[in-house]
N, C-alpha and C positions, 0 to 999 in steps of 0.2 A: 781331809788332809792325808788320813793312812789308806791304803790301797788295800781293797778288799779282794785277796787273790783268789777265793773259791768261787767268785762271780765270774774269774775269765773264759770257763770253758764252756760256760753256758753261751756267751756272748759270742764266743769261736762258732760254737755250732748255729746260730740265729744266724751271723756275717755269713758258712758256709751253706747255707739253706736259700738265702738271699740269693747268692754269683749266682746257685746254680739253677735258679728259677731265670733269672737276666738272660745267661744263657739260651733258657728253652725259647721266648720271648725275642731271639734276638730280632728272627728273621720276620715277625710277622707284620714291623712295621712298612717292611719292603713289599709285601702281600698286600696291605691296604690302599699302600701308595698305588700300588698297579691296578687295584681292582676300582679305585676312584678315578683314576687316569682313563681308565677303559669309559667308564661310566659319560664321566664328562665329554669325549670325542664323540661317543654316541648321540647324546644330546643336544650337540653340536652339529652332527651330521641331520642329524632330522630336522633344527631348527633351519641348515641350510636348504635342505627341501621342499618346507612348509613356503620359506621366501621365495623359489624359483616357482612354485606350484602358485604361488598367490601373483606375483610379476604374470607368469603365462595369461592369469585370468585377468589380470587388468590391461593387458593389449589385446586379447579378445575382445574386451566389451568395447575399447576406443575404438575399434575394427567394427562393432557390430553398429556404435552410434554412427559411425561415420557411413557408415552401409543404408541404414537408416535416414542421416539427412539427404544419402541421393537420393533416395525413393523419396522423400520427402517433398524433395527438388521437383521432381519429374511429374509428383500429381499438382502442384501447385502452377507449373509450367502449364500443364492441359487444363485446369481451372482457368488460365488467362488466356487461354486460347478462347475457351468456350461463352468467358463472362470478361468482356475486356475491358480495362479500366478507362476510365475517360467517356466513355457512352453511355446514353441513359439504360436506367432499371432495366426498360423491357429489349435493350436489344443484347438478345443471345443467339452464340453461334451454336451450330452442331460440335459432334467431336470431333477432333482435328487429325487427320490420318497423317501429319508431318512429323519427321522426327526430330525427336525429343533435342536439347542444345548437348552439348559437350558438355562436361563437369571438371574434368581432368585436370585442368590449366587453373583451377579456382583452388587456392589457399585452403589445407586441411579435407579436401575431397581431392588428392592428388592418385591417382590409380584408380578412380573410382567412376563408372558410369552407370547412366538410367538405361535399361533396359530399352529396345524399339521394341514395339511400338508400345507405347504407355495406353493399356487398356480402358476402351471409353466405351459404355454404353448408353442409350438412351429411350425414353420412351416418353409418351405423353397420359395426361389423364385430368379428365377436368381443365380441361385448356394450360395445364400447367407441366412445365417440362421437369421430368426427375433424370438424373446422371449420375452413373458410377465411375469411377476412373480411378482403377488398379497401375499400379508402381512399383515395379521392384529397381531396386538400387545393390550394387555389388560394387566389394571393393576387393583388391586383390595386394597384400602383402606379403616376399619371400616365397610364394606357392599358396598362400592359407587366402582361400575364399571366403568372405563372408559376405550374405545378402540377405533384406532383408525386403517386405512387400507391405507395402500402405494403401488401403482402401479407405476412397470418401467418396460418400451420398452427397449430393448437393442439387438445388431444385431450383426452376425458375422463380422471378416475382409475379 
């Protein structure tokens, strides 16, 4: 209830010790705002990086499959030239020196063709025919080549 006046200059000097630390203090919340601010943009700019670096490589590989099913196209094409369906076991052809069909016009192999001539080798052994027939297949999007080359063995009955 009665006011202890020898306490007030102690309390002046705490209150004046107080401002003048606030003071020193004022500026460095503005320092941490910028130095987080910095931080975050950075981390931002790399996460944008990582996305366009990871994007590039998932149209390369649809580029590379699709290069792929041409060659894939072109040896199964000379497979049916050599071993053609509808005929018995034993009647096999040689390897067929015609070129390979167009691919281009066929849904998701658009720009994309089998190489001529789709490589056939052959020989015999034990009355039994063994065949190689090599494929490469390329596709070509915006300037960027990708092709790719499929070998299969395959033997008479």
């Amino acid at each position: 209830m009665f006011r202890n006046f020898n306490d007030q200059p102690a309390n002046l000097h705490c209150n004046m010790q107080s401002i003048h630390r606030e003071k020193k203090q004022s500026g460095s919340a503005l320092v941490v705002a910028i130095f987080i601010i910095i931080v975050i943009s950075l981390l931002g700019a790399a996460l944008v990086s990582i996305l366009d670096s990871s994007q590039e490589s998932v149209a390369y590989e649809v580029q590379g499959t699709r290069a792929y099913t041409a060659a894939q196209s072109g040896v199964q094409w000379q497979l049916g030239q050599i071993f053609p369906a509808g005929l018995a076991s034993d009647a096999v052809n040689g390897c067929s020196g015609a070129a390979p069909p167009v691919i281009s016009n066929i849904d998701g192999l658009e720009n994309c063709v089998i190489f001529n001539p789709v490589a056939c080798s052959e020989f015999t052994h034990d009355n039994v025919r063994y065949f190689t027939v090599t494929s490469t297949g390329e596709c070509t999007i915006d300037g960027e080549i990708t092709s790719r080359t499929v070998e299969v063995e395959a033997r008479s009955l």
